[in-house]
N, C-alpha and C positions, 0 to 999 in steps of 0.2 A: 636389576634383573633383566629387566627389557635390553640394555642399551648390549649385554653379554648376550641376551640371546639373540638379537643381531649382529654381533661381531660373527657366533657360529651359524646361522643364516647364510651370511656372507662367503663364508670359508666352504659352504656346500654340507657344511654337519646338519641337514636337514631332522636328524632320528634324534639329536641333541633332545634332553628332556625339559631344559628352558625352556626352549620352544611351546612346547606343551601348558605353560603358564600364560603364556602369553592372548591377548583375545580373539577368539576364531576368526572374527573381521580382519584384525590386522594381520594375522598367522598367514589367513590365505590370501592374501593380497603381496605382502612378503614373497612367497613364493611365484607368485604369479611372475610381479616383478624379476625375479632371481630367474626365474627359468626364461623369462625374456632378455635377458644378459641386460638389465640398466644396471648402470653404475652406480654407487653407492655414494660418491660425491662428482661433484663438478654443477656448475649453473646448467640451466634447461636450453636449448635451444630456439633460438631470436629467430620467427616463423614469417611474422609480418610488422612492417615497421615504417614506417613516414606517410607518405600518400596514400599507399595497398593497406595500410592497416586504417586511414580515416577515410577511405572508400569502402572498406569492407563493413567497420563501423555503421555507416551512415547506413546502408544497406540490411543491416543484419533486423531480424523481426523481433530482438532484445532493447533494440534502440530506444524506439519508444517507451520503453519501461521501466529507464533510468530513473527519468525523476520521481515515481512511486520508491523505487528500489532507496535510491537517497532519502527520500522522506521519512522511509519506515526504518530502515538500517543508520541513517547520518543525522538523527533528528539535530537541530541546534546549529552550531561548531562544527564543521566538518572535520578540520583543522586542527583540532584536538577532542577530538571524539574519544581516543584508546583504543581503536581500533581499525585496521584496514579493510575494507569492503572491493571483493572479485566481482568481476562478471566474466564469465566465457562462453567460449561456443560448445557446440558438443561435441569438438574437436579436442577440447580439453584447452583451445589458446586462450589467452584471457587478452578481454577488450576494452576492459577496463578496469584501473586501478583508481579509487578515490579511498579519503579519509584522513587520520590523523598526520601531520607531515613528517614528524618524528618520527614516529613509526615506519612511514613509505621509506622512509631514508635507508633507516636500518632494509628494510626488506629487500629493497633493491639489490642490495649486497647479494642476495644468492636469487637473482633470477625472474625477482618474481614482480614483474614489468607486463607491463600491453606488449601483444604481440608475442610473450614467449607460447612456449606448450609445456601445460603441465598436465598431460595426459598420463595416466598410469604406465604406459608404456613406452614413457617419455622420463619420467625421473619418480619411476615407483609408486609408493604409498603417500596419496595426500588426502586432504577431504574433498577438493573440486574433484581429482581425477579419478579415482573410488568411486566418488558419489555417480560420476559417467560410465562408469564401470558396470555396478551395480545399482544402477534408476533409481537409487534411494536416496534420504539425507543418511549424513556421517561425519563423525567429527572425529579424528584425529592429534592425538596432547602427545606433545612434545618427542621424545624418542619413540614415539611408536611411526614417526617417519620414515623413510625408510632411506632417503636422503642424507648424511646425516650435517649437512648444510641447512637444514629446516628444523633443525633437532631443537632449539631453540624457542621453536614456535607452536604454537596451539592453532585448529581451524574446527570450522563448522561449514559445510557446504550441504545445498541441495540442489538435485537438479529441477529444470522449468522443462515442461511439456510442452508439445502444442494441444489447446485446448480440446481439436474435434479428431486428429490423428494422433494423439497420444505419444505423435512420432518426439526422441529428444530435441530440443532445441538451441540449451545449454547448459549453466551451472550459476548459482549465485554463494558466494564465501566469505567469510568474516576471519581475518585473522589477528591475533593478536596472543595476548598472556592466558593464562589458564582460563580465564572469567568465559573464553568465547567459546568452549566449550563444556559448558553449564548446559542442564535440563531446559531451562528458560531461554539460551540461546539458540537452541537447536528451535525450540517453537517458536520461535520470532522469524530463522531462515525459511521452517516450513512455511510460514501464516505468509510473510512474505512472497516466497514462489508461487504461492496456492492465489493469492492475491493480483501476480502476473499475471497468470494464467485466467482466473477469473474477465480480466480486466483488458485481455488479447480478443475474449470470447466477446465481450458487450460492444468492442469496437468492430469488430465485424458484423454483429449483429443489425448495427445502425448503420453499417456500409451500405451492407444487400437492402434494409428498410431503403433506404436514404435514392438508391439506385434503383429500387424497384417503382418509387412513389412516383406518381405525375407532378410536373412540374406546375408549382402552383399557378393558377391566373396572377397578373400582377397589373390593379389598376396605373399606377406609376412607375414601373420596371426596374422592383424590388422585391420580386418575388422569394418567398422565404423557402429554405431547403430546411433551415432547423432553425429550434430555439432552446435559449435555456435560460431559465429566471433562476439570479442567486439570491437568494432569503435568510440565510445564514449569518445572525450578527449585524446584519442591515436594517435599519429603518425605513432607507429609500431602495428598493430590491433595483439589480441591475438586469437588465433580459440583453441577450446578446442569441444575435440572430447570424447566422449564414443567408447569404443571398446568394444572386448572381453573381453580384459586384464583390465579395467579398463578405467582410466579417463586420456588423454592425453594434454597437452598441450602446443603448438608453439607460439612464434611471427613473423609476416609475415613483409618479406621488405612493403615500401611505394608502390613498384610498383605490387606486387602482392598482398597486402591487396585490393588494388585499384581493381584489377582484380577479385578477391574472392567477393569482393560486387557488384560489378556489376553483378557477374552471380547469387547471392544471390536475388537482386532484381529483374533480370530480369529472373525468373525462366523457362520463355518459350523459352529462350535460344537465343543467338544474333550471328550476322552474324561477321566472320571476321573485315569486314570489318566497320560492326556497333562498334563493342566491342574496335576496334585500337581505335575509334572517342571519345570514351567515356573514354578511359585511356589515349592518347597522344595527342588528339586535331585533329581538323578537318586538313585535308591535307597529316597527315601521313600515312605512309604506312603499311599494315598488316605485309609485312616483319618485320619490325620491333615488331612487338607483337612477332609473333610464337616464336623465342628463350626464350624469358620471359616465355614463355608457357613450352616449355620443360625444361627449371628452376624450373617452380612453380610443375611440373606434379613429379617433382624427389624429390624436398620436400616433397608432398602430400604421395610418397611411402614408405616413412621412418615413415607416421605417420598418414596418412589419407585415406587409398589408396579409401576408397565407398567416397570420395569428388574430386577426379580426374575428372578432367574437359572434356569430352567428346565433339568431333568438329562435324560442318558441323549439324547447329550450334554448337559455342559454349553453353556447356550448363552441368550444374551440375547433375551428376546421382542420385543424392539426396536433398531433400529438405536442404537449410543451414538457420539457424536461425540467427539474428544479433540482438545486444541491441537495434538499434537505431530504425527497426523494432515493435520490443517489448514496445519500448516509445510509439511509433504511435498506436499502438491497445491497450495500455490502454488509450489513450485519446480518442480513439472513444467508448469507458464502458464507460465513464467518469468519469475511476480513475485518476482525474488528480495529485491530492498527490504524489500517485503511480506514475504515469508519472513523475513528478518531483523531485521526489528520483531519479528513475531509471536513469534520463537523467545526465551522467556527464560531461557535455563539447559536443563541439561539434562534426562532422562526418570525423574523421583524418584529421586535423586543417591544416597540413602542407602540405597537396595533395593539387598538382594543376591541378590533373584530371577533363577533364570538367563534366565526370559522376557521381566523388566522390562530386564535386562545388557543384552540384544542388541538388544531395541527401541530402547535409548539410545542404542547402537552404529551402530545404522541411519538412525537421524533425523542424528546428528552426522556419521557418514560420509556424506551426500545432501548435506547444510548442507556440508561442506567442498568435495565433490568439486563441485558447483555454484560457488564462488569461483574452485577454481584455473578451471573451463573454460569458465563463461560472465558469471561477474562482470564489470559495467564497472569501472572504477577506484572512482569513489566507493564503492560495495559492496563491493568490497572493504578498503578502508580505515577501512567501518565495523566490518567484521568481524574487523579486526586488534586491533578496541578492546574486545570482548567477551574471556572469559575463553577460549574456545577458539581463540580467535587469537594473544591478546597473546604467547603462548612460541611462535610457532610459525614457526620459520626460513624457511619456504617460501612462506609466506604472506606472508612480509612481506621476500622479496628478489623475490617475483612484481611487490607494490607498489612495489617500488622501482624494477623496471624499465621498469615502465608510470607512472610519473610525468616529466612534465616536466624537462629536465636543468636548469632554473632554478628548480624547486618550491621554498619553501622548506620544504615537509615532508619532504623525505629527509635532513637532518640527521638528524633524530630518529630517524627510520629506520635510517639507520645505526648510530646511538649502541646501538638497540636490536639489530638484530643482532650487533655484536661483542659486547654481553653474554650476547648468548644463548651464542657461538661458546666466549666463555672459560666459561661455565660447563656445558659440554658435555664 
């Protein structure tokens, strides 16, 4: 029915009562198309190409957002993922193709390369060019292209804003078989772009901080611009600093990682005697901290000296950043994708600090309690596949209920929770 009622689309039988079947979105996109005389076949127009397109590239404010884009769209296998992954400008050209190779192969075939334009007023009705059209997501199956070289294909695209102008900035798309445009895919494009965008905002944010700050004194001329301590699935946390000189970076014993986050956390700075409680347990004695302190203060000088811990309170003379941190405020965007790449393990697995305990407690308890209440399916199912998922009944009889009654992932599902059940 579609594929007739664009043959009379095409012919100019606009009043045709097909047409009328067809869905508003694609109807009046169709037309738009038609009244702007595109063609109804032939490949798109090759815009930028060798040097002009990896200069344009390098240039464009999408660039940096590849690799979140790949992570949350490419997890695994690029290579055979099943499906291809767009990026464009909001010009409608696209800057980038990655994903399954099989698939790029075939797609190549009608056009749909780096550098073409696949702007709506370039080769009709798609999902990038739509979605530039109309500042929304859209997705697009198969003859409702208008193309009909694309006729073949399914897409899911959304466009990316700029975070503080709102102004467009491009489009991100998935294309493949029917699967890519699923309910679940379309929230995977949105969470994704919403996730750029997020993630365009934070680095400016630490720009203007970063450019506004004084530069630190530096007793050995290593003054620190930033820091960030990873604690994520690490024993030994790794703190990497920007300096003058460049990008620096240590691994911290257990007992001063322990110490570095706590005052990471507790930025308003803690009392002796709070900070002993929170790295050696209730009952110890500050004595016991201060040596550790003038350890950590003699490491810090060899490489950190603007993260030297300042007393009375204890307290950092600079903001420190930490991964596990950075989990917890993408899950309150509600990039939880993002959150779930980001998080590798838990908050240095082997401290038996009771401040490092509950900081672990709290990142893992936010990461859970965000799955069971606002994970879509696929986030969830990817979090059944990490370590704090794989045992855990609820999480994966929540996936079970929210899958498809023809999946064929709930075998497996099943299989896993009756063992969990017998060995409970």
């Amino acid at each position: 029915m579609i594929e007739r009622a664009h043959e009379e689309l095409i012919a100019g039988n606009l009043d045709d009562r097909r047409l009328q079947q067809v869905r508003p979105l694609v109807r009046e996109s169709w037309e738009r198309s038609w009244r702007s005389r595109v063609g109804p076949e032939g490949a798109p127009q090759l815009e930028l190409v060798s040097e002009e397109l990896d200069r344009y590239r390098l240039a464009h404010p999408l660039a940096s957002a590849m690799d979140m884009i790949r992570a949350l769209l490419l997890p695994g296998s690029a290579e055979d993922s099943g499906v291809v992954v767009a990026v464009g400008d909001r010009a409608g050209r696209l800057l980038w193709i990655e994903g399954d190779s099989q698939l790029r192969s075939l797609t190549d075939g009608m056009g749909f390369v780096a550098g073409a334009n696949w702007a709506e007023d370039a080769v009709g009705t798609t999902a990038p060019g739509t979605a530039l059209t109309l500042g929304q997501s859209v997705q697009i199956r198969g003859a409702e292209h208008y193309n009909r070289l694309v006729h073949p294909w399914s897409c899911t695209a959304a466009p990316v804003r700029d975070p503080e102008t709102h102004q467009l900035l491009g489009v991100i798309d998935i294309t493949g078989g029917d699967e890519v445009v699923s309910r679940q895919a379309r929230l995977l494009v949105d969470a994704t772009a919403r996730a750029v965008e997020s993630e365009m905002l934070v680095a400016r944010l630490r720009e203007r901080a970063d450019s506004s700050r004084p530069p630190t004194p530096s007793r050995s001329g290593t003054g620190t611009l930033r820091g960030i301590l990873h604690v994520l699935g690490r024993d030994r946390a790794r703190l990497e600093t920007d300096t003058e000189f460049g990008e620096r970076v240590i691994e911290l014993s257990g007992r001063h990682a322990a110490i570095m986050l706590m005052l990471a956390v507790h930025r308003q700075g803690l009392s002796a005697e709070r900070l002993t409680e929170l790295v050696y347990g209730e009952g110890a004695s500050p004595d016991t901290l201060r040596p550790e302190m003038v350890r950590l203060r003699k490491v810090l000088e060899r490489t950190a000296c603007g993260l030297i811990p300042e007393s009375r309170p204890y307290r950092l003379p600079m903001p420190l950043e930490t991964d596990a941190q950075d989990v917890l405020s993408l899950l309150d965007r509600g990039a939880h994708r993002v959150a779930l790449t980001a998080y590798r393990g838990p908050v240095l697995p082997e401290s038996t600090s009771p401040g490092v305990e509950e900081f672990r407690e709290t990142v893992r308890a936010a990461l859970r309690e965000v799955m069971f209440s606002e994970a879509s399916l696929d986030v969830l199912l990817a979090y059944a596949e990490i370590p704090e998922g794989q045992n855990d009944a609820e999480v994966l009889r929540l996936a079970l209920e929210m899958l498809p009654a023809r999946s064929p992932k709930r075998a497996a599902l099943v299989a896993r929770i009756e063992r969990l059940e017998a060995e409970a």
